[in-house]
MARMI-462016 format. One record per residue (C-alpha): z, x negated, y negated. Coordinates in nm, 4 decimals, m for minus. Last residue first. Example, Ala and Ser with C-alpha at 12.3 -4.5 7.8 and 13.67 -1.06 7.14 Angstrom:
residues 2
up: 0.7140 | east: m1.3670 | north: 0.1060
up: 0.7800 | east: m1.2300 | north: 0.4500
//
This chain:
residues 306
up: 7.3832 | east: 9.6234 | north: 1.9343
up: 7.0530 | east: 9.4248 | north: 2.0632
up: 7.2026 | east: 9.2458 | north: 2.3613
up: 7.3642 | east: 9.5720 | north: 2.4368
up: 7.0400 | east: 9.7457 | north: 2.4680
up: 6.8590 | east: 9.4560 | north: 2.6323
up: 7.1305 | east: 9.4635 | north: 2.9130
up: 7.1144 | east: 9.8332 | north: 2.9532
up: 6.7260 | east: 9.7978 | north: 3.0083
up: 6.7771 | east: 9.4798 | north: 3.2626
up: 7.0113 | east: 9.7048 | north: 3.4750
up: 6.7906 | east: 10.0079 | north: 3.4548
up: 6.5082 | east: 9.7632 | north: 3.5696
up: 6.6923 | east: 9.6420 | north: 3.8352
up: 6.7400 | east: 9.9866 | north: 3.9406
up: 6.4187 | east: 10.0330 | north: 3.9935
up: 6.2699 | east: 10.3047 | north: 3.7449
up: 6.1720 | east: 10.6505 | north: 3.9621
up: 5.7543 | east: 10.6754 | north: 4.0492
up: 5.7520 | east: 10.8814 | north: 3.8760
up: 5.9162 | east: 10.8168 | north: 3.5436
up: 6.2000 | east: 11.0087 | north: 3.4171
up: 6.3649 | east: 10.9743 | north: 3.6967
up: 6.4904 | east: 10.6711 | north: 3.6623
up: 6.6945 | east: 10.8312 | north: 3.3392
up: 6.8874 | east: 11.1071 | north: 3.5025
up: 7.0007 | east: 10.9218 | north: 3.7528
up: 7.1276 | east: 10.7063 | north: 3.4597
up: 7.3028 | east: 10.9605 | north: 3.3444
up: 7.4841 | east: 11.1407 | north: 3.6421
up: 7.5870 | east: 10.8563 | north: 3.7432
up: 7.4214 | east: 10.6290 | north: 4.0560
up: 7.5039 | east: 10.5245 | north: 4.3959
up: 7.2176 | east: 10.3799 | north: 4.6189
up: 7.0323 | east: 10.5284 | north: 4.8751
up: 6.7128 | east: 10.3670 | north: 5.1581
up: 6.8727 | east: 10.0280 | north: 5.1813
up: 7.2325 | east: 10.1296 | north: 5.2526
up: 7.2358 | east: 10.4808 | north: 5.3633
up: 6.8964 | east: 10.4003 | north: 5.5765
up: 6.7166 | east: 10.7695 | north: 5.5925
up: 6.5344 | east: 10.8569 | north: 5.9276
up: 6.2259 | east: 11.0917 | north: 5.8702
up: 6.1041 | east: 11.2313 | north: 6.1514
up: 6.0783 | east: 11.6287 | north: 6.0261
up: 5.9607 | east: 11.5013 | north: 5.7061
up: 6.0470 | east: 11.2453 | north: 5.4044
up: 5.8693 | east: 10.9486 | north: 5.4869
up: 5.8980 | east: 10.7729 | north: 5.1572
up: 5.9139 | east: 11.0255 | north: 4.8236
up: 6.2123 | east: 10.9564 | north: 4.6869
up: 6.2022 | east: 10.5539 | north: 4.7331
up: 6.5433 | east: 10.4298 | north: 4.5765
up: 6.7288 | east: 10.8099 | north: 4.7081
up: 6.9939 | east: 10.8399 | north: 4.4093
up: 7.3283 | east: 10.9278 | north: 4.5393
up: 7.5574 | east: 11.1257 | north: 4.2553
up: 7.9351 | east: 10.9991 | north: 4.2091
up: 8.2295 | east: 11.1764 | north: 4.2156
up: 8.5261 | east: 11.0329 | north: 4.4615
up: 8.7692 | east: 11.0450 | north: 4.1989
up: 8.6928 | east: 11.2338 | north: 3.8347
up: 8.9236 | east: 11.4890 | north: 3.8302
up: 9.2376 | east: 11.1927 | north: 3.9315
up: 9.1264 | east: 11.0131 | north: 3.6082
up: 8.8293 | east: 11.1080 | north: 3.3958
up: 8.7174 | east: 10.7399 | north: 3.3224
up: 8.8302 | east: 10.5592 | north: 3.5383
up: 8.7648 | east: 10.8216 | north: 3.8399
up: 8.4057 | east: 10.8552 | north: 3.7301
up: 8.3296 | east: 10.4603 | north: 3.7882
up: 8.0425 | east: 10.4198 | north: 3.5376
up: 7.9175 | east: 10.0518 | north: 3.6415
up: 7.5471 | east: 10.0837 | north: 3.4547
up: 7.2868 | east: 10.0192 | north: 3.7257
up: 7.4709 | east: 10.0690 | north: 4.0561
up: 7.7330 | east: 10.3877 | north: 3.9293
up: 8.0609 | east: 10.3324 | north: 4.1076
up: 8.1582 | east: 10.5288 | north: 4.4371
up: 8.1817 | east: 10.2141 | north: 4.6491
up: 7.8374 | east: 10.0333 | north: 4.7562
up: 7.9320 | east: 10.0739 | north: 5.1529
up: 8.1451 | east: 10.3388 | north: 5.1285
up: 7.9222 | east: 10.5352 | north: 4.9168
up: 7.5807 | east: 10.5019 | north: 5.1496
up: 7.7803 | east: 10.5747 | north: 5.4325
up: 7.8740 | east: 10.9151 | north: 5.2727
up: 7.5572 | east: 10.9973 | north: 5.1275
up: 7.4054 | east: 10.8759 | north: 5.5104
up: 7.6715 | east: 11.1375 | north: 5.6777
up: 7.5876 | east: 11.4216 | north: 5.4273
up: 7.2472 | east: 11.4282 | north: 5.5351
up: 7.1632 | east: 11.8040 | north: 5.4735
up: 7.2529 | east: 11.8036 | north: 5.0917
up: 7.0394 | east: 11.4998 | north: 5.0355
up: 6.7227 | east: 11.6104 | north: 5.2054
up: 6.7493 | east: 11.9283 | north: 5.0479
up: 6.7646 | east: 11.7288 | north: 4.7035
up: 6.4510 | east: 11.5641 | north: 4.8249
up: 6.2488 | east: 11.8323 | north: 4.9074
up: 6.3384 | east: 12.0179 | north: 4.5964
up: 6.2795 | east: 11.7250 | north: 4.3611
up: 5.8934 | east: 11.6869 | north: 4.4833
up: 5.8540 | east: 12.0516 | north: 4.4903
up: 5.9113 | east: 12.0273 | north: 4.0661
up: 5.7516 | east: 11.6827 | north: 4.0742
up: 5.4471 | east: 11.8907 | north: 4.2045
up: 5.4681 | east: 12.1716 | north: 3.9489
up: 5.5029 | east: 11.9128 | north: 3.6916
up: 5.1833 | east: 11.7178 | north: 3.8545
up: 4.9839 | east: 12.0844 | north: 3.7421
up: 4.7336 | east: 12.1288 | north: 4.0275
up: 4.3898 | east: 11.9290 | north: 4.0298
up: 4.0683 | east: 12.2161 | north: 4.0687
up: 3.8461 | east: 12.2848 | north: 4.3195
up: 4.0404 | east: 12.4982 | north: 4.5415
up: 4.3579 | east: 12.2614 | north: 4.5507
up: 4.3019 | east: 11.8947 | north: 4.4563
up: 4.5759 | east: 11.7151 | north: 4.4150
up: 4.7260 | east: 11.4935 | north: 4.1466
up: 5.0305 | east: 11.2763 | north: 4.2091
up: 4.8782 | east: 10.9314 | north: 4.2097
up: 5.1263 | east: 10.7121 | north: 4.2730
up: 5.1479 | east: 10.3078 | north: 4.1230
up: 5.3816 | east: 10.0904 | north: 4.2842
up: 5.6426 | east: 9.9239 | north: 4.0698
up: 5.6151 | east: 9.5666 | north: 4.0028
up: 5.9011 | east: 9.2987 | north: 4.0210
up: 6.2707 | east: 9.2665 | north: 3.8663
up: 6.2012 | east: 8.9838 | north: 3.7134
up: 5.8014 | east: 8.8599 | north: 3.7326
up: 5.6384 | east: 8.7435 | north: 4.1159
up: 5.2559 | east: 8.6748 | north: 4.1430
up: 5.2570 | east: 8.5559 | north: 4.5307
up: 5.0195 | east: 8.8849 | north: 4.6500
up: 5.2599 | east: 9.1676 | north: 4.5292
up: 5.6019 | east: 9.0923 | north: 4.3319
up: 5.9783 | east: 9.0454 | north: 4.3145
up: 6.2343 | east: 8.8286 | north: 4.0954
up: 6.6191 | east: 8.9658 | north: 4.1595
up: 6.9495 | east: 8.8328 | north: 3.9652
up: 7.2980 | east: 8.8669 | north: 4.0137
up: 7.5888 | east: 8.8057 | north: 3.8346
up: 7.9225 | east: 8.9467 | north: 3.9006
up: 7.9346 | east: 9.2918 | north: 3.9206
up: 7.6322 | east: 9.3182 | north: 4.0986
up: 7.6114 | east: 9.0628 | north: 4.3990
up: 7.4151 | east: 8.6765 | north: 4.3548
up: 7.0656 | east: 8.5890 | north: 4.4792
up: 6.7671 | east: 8.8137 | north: 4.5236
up: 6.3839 | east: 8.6661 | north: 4.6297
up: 6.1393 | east: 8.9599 | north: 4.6714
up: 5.7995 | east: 8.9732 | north: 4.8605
up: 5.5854 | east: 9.3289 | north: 4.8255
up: 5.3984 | east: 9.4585 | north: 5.0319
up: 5.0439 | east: 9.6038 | north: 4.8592
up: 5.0591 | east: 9.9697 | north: 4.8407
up: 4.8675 | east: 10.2678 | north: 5.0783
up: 4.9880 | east: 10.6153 | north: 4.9551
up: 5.0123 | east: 10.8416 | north: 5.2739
up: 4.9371 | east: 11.2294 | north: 5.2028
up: 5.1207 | east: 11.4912 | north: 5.2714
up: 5.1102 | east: 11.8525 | north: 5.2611
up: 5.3848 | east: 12.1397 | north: 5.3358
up: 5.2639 | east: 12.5265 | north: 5.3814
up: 5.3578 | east: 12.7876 | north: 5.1352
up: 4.9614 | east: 12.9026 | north: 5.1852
up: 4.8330 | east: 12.8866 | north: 4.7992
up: 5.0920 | east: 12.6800 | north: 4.6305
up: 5.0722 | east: 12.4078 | north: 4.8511
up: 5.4006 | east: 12.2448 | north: 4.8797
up: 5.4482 | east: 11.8749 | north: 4.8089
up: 5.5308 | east: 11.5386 | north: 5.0361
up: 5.3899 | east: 11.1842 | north: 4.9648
up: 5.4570 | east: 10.9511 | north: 5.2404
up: 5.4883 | east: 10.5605 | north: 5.0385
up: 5.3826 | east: 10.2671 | north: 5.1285
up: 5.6112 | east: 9.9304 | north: 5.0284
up: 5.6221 | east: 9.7426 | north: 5.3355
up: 5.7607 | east: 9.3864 | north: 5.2752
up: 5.5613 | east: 9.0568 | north: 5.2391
up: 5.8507 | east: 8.8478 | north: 5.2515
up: 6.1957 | east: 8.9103 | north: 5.1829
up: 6.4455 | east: 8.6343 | north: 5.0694
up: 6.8060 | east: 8.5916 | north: 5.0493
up: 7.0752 | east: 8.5141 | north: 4.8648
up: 7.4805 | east: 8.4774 | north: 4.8625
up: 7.5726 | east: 8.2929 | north: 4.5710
up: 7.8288 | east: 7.9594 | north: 4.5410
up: 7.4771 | east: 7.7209 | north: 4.4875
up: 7.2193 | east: 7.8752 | north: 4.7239
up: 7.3857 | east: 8.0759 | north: 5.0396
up: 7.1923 | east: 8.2664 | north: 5.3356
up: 6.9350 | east: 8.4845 | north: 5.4134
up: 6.5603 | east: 8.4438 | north: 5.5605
up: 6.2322 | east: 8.5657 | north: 5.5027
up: 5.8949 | east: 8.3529 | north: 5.5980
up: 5.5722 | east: 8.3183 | north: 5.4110
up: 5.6423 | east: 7.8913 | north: 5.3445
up: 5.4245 | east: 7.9716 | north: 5.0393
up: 5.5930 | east: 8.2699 | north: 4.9378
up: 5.9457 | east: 8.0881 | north: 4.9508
up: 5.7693 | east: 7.8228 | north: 4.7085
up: 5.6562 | east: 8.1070 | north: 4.4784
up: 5.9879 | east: 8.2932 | north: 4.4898
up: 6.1960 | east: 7.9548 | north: 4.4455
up: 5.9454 | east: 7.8373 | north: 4.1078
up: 6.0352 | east: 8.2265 | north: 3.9951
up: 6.4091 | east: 8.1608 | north: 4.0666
up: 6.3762 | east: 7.8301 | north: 3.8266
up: 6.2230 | east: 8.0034 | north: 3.5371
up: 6.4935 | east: 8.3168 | north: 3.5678
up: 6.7492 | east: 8.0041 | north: 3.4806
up: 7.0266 | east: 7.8917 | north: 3.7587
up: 7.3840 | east: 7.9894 | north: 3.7755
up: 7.6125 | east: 7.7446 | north: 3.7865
up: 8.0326 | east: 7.8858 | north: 3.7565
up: 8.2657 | east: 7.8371 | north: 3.5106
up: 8.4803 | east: 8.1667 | north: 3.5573
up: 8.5995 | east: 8.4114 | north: 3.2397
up: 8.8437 | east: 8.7310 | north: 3.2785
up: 8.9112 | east: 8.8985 | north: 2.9429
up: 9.1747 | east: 9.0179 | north: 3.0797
up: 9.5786 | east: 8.8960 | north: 3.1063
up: 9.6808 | east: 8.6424 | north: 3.2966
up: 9.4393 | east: 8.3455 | north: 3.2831
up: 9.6311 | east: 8.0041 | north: 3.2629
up: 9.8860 | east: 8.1061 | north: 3.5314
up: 9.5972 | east: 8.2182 | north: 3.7965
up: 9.4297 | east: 8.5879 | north: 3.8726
up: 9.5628 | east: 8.7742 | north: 4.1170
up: 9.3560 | east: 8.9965 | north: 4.3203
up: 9.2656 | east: 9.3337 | north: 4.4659
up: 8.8683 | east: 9.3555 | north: 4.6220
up: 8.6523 | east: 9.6267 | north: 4.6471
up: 8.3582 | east: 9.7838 | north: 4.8067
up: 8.3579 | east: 9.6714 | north: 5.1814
up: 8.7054 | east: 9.5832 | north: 5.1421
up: 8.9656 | east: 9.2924 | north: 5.0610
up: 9.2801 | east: 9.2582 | north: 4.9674
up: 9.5171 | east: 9.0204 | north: 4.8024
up: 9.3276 | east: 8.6845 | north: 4.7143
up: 9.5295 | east: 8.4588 | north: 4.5059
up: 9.3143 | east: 8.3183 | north: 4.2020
up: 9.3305 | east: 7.9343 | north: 4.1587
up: 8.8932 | east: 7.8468 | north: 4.1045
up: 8.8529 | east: 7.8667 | north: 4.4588
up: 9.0200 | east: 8.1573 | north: 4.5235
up: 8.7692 | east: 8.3133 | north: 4.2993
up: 8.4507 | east: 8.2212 | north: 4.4508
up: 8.5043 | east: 8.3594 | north: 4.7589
up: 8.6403 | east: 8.6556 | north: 4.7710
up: 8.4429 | east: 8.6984 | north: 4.4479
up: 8.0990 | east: 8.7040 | north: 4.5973
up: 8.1633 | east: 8.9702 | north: 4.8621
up: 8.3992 | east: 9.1361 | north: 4.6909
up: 8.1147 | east: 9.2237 | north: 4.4515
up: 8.4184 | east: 9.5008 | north: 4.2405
up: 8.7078 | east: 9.4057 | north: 4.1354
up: 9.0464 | east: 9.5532 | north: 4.1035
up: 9.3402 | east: 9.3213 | north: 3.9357
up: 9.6960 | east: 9.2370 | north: 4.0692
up: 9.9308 | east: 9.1333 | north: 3.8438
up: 10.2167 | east: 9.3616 | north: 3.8160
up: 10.2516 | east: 9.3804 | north: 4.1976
up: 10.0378 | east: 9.5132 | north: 4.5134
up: 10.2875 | east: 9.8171 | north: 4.5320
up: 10.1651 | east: 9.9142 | north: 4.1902
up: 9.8318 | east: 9.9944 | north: 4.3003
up: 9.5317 | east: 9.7613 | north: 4.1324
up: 9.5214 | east: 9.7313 | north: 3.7595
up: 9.1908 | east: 9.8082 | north: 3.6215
up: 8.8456 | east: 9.7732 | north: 3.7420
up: 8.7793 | east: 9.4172 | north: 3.6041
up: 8.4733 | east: 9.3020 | north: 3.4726
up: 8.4102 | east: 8.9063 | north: 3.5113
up: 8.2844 | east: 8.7721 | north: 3.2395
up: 8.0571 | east: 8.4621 | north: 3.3295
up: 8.0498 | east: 8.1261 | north: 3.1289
up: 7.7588 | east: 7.8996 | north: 3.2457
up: 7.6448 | east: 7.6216 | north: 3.4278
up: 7.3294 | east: 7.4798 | north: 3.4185
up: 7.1363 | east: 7.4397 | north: 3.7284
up: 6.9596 | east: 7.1098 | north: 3.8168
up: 7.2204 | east: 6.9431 | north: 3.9587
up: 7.2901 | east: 7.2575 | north: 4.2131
up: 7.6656 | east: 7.3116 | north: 4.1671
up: 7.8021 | east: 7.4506 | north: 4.4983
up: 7.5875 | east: 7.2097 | north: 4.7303
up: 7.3937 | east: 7.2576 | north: 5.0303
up: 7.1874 | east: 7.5300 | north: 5.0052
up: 7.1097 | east: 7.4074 | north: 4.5894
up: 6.8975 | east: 7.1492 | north: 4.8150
up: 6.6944 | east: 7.3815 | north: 4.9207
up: 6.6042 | east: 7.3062 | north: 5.3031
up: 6.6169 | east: 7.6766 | north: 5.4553
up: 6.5560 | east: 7.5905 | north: 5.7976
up: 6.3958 | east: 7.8632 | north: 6.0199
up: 6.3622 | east: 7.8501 | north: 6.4089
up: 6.0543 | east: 7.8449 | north: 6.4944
up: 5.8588 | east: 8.1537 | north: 6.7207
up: 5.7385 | east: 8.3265 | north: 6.4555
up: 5.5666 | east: 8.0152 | north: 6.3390
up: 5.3952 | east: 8.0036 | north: 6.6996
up: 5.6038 | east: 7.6974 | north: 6.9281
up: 5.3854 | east: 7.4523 | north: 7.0953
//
């Protein structure tokens, strides 16, 4: 008999097999364009970002599909929709009913990816979530660490940024939107007494900004896979400055203080993410650093309430 490792998983949702789940209402998305693509693609070819999601979903709906890359995507849109604001009919379920797919997912306790409704999702179980604290003792010069033990943490995610997407995390099967951050305790003790935790987000930053500035490949794969536009907000620096502004973009390390040593490998995709100037600005002004599903979910709030 086959160990649950061993089995082959079936993901047996019925939103899997069907593009509009009967249970999930459907709703009116705006879809943000990126301007006008190059001229030699014609007078009507748009820039979008999640090409993933709307290489897909948008021919279906009468859009002609141009070009596609890792980051973006060039298309037309159809006769009846020619100029932005760009609107799709598409069904999207409720935060309610992606908690009641977390806890059901955390019952089976197995991950797996694949495609609910017309979104791409997947779900991680029981995922590592420790974190290798680094500073530098003030008295010798010499680098400490310390491991911080956390609970994993399961997520379930579903859709792409740009488009809609959604992400419910948590420890132990209690899941919320956008799921717990682990608590670090930066104090140390150093000749009886607990040193200053500014001094030690001071070292903090300075290990990780040399880790940036020698690991120029990862920033780099990091940007062409998520494109050089902000993750949380959308800032592209190029639309808005122009020609100054093209390639600019700061890379925000998601867990700045996990195994950062002499053996530390960095994953560009999982490990960085692309962020402005302003919102990196922002997660950091809690450590541990806001998600950036919780920078998304702040910005929506804020524009909810204006």
């Amino acid at each position: 008999m086959e160990s649950k490792s061993q089995e082959i998983f079936q993901l047996d949702e019925p939103a899997a097999s069907t593009h509009f789940p009967a249970d999930w209402p459907i709703q009116i998305i705006e879809l943000k364009t990126n301007g006008k693509a190059p001229k030699k693609y014609g007078p009507m070819t748009y820039r979008f970002d999640a090409p993933m999601t709307l290489s897909v979903i948008l021919p279906r709906r009468g859009w002609t599909l141009v070009k596609k890359t890792k980051n973006y995507i060039y298309l037309i849109p159809p006769i009846d929709q020619s100029a932005p604001p760009f609107q799709i009919s598409i069904a999207v379920p409720t935060p309610d009913q992606c908690l009641a797919l977390a806890h059901k997912n955390y019952a089976k306790g197995q991950s797996w990816m694949g495609q609910l409704g017309e979104w791409p999702a997947w779900y991680l179980h029981e995922r590592n979530t420790d974190m290798q604290e680094m500073w530098r003792d003030t008295a010798t010069g010499e680098m400490a660490s310390r491991l911080h033990k956390n609970p994993p943490e399961s997520s379930l995610s579903m859709g792409e940024w740009g488009v809609w997407n959604i992400r419910i995390a948590g420890v132990s099967g209690k899941f919320s939107l956008g799921g717990p951050v682990p608590s670090v305790d930066l104090s140390h003790e150093k000749n009886g007494s607990t040193n200053d935790v500014a001094l030690l987000e001071g070292a903090l930053l300075a290990v990780e900004l040399t880790v940036y500035e020698r690991n120029a490949t990862a920033r780099r794969l990091c940007i062409e896979h998520y494109g050089p536009s902000c993750q949380a907000c959308g800032m592209n620096y190029e639309n808005k400055y122009g020609a100054i502004g093209a390639g600019l973009i700061h890379v925000h390390h998601v867990t700045p203080l996990a195994s950062i040593g002499a053996e530390y490998r960095v994953d560009p995709v999982c490990d960085l993410i692309p962020l402005c100037a302003n919102c990196h600005h922002v997660v950091h002004r809690r450590s541990p650093p806001y998600s950036v599903a919780e920078m998304r979910y702040f910005i929506e709030q804020q524009v909810i309430r204006s």
